[in-house]
N, CA, C and O atoms as a GROMACS GRO file, in nm:
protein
  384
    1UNK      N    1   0.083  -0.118   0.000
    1UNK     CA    2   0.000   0.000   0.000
    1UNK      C    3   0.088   0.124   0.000
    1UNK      O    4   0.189   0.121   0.071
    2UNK      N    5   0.066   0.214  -0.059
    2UNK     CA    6   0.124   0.326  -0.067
    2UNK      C    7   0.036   0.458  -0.007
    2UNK      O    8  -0.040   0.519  -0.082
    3UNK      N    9   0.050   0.488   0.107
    3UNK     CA   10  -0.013   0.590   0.153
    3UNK      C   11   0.039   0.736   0.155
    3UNK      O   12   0.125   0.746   0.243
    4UNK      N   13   0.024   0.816   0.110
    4UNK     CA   14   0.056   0.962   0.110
    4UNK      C   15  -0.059   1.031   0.126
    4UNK      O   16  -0.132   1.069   0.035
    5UNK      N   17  -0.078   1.049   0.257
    5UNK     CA   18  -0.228   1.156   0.319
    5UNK      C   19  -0.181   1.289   0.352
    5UNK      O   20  -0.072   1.335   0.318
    6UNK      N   21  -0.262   1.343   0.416
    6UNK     CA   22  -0.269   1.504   0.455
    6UNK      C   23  -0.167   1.614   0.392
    6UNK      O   24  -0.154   1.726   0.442
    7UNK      N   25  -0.088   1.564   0.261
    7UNK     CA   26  -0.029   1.674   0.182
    7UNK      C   27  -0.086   1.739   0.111
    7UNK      O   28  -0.093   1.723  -0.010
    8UNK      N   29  -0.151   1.849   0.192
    8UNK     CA   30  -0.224   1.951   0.134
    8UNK      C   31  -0.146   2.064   0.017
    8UNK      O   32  -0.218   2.074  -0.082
    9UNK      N   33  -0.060   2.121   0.010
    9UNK     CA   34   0.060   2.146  -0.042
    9UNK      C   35   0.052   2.104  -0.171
    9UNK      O   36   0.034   2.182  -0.265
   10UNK      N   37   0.067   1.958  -0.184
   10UNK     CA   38   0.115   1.954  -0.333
   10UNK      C   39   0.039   1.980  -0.433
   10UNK      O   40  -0.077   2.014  -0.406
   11UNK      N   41   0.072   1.974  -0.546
   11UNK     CA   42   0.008   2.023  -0.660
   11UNK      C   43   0.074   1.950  -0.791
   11UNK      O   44   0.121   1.837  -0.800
   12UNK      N   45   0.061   2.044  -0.882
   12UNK     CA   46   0.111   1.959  -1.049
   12UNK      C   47   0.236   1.900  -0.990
   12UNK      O   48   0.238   1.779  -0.967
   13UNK      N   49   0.332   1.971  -0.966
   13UNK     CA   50   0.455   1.913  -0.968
   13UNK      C   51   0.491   1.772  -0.898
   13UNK      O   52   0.565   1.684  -0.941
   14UNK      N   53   0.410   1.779  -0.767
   14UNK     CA   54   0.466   1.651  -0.722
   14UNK      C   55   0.356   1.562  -0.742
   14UNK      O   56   0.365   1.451  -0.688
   15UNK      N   57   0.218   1.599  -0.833
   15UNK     CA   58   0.184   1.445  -0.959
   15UNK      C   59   0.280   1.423  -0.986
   15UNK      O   60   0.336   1.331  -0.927
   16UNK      N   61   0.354   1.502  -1.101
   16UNK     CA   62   0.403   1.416  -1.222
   16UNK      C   63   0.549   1.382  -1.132
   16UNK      O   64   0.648   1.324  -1.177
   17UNK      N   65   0.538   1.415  -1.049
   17UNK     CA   66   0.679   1.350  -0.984
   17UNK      C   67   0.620   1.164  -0.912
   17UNK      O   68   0.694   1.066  -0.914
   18UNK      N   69   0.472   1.162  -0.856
   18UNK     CA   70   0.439   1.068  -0.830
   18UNK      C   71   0.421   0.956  -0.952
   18UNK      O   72   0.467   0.842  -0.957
   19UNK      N   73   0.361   1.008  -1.025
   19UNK     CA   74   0.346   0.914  -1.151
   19UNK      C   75   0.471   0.861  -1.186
   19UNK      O   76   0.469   0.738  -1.185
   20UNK      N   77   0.573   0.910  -1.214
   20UNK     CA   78   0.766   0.903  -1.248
   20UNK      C   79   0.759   0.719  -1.141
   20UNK      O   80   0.779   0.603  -1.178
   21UNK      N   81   0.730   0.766  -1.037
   21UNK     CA   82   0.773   0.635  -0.919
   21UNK      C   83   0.695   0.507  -0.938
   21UNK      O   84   0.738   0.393  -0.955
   22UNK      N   85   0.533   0.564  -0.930
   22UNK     CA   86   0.418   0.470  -0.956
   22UNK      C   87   0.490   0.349  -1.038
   22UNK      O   88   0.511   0.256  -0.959
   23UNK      N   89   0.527   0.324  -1.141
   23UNK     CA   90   0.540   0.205  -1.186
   23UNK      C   91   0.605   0.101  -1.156
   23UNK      O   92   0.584  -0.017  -1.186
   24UNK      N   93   0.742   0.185  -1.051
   24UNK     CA   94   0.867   0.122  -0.986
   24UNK      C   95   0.789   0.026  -0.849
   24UNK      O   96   0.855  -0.057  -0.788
   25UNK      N   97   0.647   0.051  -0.817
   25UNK     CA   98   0.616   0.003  -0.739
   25UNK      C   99   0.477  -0.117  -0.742
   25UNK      O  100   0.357  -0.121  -0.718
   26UNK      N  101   0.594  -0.208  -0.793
   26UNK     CA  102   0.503  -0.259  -0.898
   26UNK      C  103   0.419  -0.397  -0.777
   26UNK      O  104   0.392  -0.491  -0.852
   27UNK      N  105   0.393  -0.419  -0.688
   27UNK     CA  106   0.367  -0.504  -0.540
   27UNK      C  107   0.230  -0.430  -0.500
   27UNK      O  108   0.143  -0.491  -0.437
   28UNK      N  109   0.209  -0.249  -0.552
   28UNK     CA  110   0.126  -0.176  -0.478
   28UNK      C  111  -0.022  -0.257  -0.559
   28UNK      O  112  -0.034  -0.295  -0.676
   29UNK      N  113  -0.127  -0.263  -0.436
   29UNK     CA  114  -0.257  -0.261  -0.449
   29UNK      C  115  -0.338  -0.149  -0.432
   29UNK      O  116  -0.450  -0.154  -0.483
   30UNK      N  117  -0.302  -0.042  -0.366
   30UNK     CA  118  -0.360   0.110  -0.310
   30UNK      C  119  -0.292   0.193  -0.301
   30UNK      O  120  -0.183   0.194  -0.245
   31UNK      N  121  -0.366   0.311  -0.379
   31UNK     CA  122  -0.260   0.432  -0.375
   31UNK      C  123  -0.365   0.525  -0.331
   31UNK      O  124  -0.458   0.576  -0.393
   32UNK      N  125  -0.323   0.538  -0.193
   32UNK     CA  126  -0.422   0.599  -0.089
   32UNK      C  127  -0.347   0.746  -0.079
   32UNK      O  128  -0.256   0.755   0.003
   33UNK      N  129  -0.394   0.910  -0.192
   33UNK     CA  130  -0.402   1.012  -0.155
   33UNK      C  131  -0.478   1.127  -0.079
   33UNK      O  132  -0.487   1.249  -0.094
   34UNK      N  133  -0.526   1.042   0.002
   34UNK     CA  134  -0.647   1.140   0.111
   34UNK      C  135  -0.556   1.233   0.121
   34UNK      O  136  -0.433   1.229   0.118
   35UNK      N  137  -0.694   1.384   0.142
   35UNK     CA  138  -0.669   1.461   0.144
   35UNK      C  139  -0.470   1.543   0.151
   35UNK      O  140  -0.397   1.601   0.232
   36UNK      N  141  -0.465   1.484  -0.014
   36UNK     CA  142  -0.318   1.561  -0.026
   36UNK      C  143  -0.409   1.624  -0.164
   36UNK      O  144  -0.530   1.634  -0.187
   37UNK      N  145  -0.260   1.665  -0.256
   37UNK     CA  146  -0.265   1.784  -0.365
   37UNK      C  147  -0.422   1.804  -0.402
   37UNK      O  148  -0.505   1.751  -0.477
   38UNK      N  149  -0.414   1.947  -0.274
   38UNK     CA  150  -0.535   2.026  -0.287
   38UNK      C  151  -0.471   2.142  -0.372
   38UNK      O  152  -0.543   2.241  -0.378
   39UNK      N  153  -0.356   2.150  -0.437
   39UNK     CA  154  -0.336   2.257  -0.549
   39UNK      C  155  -0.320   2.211  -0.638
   39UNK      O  156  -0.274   2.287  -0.722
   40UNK      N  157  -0.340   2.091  -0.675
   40UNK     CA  158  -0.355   2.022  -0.830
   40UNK      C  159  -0.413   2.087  -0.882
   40UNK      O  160  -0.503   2.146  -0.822
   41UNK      N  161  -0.395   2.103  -0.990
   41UNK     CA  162  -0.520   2.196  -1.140
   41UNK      C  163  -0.536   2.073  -1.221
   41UNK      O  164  -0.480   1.963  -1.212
   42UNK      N  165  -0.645   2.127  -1.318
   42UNK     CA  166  -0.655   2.014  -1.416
   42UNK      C  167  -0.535   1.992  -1.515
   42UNK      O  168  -0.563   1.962  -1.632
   43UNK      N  169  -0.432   2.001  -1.487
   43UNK     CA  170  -0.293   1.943  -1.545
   43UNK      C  171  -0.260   1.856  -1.490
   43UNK      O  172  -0.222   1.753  -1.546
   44UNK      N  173  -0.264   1.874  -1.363
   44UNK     CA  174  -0.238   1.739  -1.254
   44UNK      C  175  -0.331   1.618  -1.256
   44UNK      O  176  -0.298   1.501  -1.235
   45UNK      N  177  -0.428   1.655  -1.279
   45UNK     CA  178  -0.495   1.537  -1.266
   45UNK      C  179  -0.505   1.506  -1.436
   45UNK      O  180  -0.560   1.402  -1.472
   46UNK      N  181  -0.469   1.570  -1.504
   46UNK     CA  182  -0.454   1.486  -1.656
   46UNK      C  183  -0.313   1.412  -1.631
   46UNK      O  184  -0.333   1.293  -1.650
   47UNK      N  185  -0.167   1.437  -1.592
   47UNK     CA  186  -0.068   1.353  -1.541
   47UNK      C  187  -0.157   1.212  -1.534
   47UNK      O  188  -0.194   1.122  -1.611
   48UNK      N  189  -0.170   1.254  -1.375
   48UNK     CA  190  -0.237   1.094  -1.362
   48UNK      C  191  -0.382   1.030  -1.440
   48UNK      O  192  -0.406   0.914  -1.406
   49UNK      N  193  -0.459   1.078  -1.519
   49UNK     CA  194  -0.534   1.047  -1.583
   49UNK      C  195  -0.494   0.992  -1.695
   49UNK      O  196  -0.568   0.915  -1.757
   50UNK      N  197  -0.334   1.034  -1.750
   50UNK     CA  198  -0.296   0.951  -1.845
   50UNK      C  199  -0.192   0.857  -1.835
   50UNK      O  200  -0.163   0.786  -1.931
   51UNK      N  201  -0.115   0.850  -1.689
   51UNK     CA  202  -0.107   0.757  -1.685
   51UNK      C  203  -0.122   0.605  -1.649
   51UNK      O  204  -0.041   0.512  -1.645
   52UNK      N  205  -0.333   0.623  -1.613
   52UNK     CA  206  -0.423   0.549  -1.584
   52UNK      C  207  -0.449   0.443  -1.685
   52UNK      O  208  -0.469   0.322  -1.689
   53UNK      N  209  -0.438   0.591  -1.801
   53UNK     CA  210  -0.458   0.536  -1.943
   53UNK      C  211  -0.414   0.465  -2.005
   53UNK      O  212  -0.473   0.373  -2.062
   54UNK      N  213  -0.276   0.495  -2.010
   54UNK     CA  214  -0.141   0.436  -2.046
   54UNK      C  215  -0.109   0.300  -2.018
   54UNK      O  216  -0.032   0.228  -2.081
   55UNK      N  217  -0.195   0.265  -1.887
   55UNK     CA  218  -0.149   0.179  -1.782
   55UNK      C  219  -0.001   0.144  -1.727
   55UNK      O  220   0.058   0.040  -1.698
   56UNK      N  221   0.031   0.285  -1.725
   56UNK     CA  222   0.168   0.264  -1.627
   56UNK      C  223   0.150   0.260  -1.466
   56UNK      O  224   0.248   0.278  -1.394
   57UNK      N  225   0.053   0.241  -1.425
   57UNK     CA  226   0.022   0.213  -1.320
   57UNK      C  227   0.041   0.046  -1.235
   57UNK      O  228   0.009  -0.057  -1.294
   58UNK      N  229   0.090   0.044  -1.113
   58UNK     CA  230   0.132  -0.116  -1.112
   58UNK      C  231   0.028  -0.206  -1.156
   58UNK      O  232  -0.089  -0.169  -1.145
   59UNK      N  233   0.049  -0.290  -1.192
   59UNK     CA  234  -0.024  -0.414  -1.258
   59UNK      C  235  -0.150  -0.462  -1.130
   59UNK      O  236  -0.267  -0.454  -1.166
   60UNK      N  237  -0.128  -0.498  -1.028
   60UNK     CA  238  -0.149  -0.523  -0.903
   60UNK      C  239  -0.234  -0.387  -0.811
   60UNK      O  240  -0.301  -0.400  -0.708
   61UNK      N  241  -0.209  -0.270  -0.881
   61UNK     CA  242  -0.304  -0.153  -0.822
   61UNK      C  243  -0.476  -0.157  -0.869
   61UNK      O  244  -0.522  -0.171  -0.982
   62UNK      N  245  -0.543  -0.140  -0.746
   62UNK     CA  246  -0.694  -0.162  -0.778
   62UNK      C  247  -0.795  -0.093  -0.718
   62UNK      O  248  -0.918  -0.102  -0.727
   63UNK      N  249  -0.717  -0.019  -0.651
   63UNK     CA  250  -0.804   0.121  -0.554
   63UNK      C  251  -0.710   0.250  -0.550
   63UNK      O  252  -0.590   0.259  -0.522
   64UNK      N  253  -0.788   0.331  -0.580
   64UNK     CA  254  -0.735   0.464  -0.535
   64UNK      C  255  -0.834   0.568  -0.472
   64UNK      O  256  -0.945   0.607  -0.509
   65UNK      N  257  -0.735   0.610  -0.332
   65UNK     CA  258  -0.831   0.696  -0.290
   65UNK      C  259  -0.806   0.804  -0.238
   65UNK      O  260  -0.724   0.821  -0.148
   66UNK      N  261  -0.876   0.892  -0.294
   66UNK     CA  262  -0.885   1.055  -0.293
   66UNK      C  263  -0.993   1.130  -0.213
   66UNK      O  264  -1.051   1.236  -0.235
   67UNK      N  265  -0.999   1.064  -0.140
   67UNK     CA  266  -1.149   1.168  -0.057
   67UNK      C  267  -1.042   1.254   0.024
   67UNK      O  268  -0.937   1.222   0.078
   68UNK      N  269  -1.122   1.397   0.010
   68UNK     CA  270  -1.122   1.540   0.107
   68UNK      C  271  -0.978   1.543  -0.021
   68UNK      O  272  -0.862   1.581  -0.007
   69UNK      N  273  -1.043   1.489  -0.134
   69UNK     CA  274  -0.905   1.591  -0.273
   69UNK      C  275  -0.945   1.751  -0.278
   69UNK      O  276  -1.028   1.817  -0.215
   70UNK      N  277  -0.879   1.773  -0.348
   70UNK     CA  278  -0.895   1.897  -0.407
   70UNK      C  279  -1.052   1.966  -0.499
   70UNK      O  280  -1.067   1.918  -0.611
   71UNK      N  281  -1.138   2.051  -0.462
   71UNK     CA  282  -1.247   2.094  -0.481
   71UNK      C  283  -1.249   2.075  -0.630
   71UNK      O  284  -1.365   2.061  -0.666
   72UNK      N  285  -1.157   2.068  -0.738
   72UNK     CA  286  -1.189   1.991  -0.884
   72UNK      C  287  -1.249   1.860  -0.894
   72UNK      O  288  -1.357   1.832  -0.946
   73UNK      N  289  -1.158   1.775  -0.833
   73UNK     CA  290  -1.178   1.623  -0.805
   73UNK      C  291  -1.309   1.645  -0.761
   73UNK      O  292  -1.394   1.640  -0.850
   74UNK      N  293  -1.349   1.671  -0.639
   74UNK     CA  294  -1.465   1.645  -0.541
   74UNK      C  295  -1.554   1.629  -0.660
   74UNK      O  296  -1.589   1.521  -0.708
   75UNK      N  297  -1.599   1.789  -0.718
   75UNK     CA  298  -1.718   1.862  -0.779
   75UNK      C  299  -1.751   1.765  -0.961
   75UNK      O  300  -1.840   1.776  -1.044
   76UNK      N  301  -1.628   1.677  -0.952
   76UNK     CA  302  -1.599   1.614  -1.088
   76UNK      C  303  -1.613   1.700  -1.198
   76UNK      O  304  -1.703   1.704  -1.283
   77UNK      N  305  -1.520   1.763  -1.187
   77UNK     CA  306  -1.511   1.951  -1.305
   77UNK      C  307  -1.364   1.914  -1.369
   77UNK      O  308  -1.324   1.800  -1.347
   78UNK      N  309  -1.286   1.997  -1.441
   78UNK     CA  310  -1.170   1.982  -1.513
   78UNK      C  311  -1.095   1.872  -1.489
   78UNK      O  312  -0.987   1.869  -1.430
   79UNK      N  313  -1.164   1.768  -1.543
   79UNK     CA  314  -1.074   1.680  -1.585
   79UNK      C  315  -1.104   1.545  -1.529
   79UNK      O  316  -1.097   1.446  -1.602
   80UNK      N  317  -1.135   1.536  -1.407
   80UNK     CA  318  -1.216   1.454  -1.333
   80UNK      C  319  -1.266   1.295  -1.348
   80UNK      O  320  -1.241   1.183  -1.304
   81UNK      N  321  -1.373   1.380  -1.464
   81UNK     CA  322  -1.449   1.289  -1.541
   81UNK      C  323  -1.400   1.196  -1.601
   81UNK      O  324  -1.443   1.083  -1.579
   82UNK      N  325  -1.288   1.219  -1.701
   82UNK     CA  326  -1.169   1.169  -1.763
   82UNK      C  327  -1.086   1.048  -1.655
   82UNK      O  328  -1.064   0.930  -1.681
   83UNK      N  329  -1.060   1.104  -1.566
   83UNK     CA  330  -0.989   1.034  -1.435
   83UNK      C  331  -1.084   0.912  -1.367
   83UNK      O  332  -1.049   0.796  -1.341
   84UNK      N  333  -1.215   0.976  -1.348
   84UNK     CA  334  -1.285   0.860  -1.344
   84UNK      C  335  -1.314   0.753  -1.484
   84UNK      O  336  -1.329   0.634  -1.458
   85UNK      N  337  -1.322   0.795  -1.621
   85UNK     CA  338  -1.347   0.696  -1.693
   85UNK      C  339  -1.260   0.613  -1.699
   85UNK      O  340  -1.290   0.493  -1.696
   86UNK      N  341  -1.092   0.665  -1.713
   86UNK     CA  342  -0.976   0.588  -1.713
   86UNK      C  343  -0.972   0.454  -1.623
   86UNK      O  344  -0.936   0.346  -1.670
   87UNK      N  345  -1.011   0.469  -1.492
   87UNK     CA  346  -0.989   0.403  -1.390
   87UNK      C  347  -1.085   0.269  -1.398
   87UNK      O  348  -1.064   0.151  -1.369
   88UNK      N  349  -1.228   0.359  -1.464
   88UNK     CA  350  -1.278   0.231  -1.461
   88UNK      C  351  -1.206   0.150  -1.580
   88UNK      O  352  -1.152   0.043  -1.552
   89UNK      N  353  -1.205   0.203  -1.723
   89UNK     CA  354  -1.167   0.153  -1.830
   89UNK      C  355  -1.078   0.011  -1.774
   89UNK      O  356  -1.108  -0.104  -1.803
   90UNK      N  357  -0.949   0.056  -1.679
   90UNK     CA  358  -0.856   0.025  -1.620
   90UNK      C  359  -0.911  -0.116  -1.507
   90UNK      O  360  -0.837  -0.212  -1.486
   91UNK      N  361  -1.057  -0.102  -1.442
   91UNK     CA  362  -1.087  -0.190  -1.320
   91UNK      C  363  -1.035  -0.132  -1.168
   91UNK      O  364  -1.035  -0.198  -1.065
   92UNK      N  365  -1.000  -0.019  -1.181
   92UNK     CA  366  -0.992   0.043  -1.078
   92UNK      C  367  -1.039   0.135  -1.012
   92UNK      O  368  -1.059   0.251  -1.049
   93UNK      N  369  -1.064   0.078  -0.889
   93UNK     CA  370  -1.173   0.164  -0.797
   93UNK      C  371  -1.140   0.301  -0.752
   93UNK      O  372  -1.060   0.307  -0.658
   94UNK      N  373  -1.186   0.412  -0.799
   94UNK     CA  374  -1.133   0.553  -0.760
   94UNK      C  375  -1.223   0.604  -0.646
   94UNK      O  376  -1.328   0.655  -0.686
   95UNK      N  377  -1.205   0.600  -0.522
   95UNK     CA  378  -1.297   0.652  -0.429
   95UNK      C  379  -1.240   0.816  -0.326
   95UNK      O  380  -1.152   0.844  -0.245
   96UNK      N  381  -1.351   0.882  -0.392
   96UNK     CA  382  -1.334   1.019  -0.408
   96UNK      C  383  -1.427   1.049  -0.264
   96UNK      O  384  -1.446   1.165  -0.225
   0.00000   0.00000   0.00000
C-alpha cells in the first residue's frame, strides 16, 4: 500500500513526480491520496489520468483513494471525469 495523506501542499509538480515512481512500485494494491494535492489543477490530474490510461500504473493496483481531494476532483469539473473513466476503463476503484 502506498499511503501519502494530509499533503495539502502539493500540486502539479509533485503528480508528475508521483506518476515518475508509480510504476517502480510494482507489489502496490492502493494508492491511498487522502486529502493531499489540494493545489492540483486540471494538469495534474490529466498527469495521472494519463497515466491510468497508459497503464503505467502497477499491474497489481486496484483502488485509489482521494477523498477530502482537491475541490476539482470532489465537484468532478476539469478533468475529473476523464480520471474517473480511465480508472474504470482500467478496473480500478477511484474513491473520491
Amino acid at each position: 500500500q502506498l499511503k501519502m495523506r494530509e499533503n495539502k501542499h502539493w500540486g502539479d509538480a509533485e503528480m508528475r513526480q508521483l506518476v515518475e515512481v508509480l510504476p517502480l512500485c510494482a507489489e502496490a494494491t492502493l494508492l491511498d491520496i487522502t486529502a493531499s494535492f489540494q493545489e492540483v489543477t486540471a494538469e495534474g490530474v490529466g498527469v495521472l489520468t494519463r497515466c491510468v490510461d497508459e497503464g503505467k500504473l502497477p499491474a497489481k493496483l486496484k483502488k485509489i483513494g482521494w477523498a477530502y481531494g482537491p475541490s476539482l476532483v470532489r465537484n468532478n469539473a476539469d478533468g475529473s471525469k476523464e480520471l474517473c473513466a480511465a480508472c474504470e476503463r482500467r478496473g480500478i476503484s477511484l474513491m473520491l
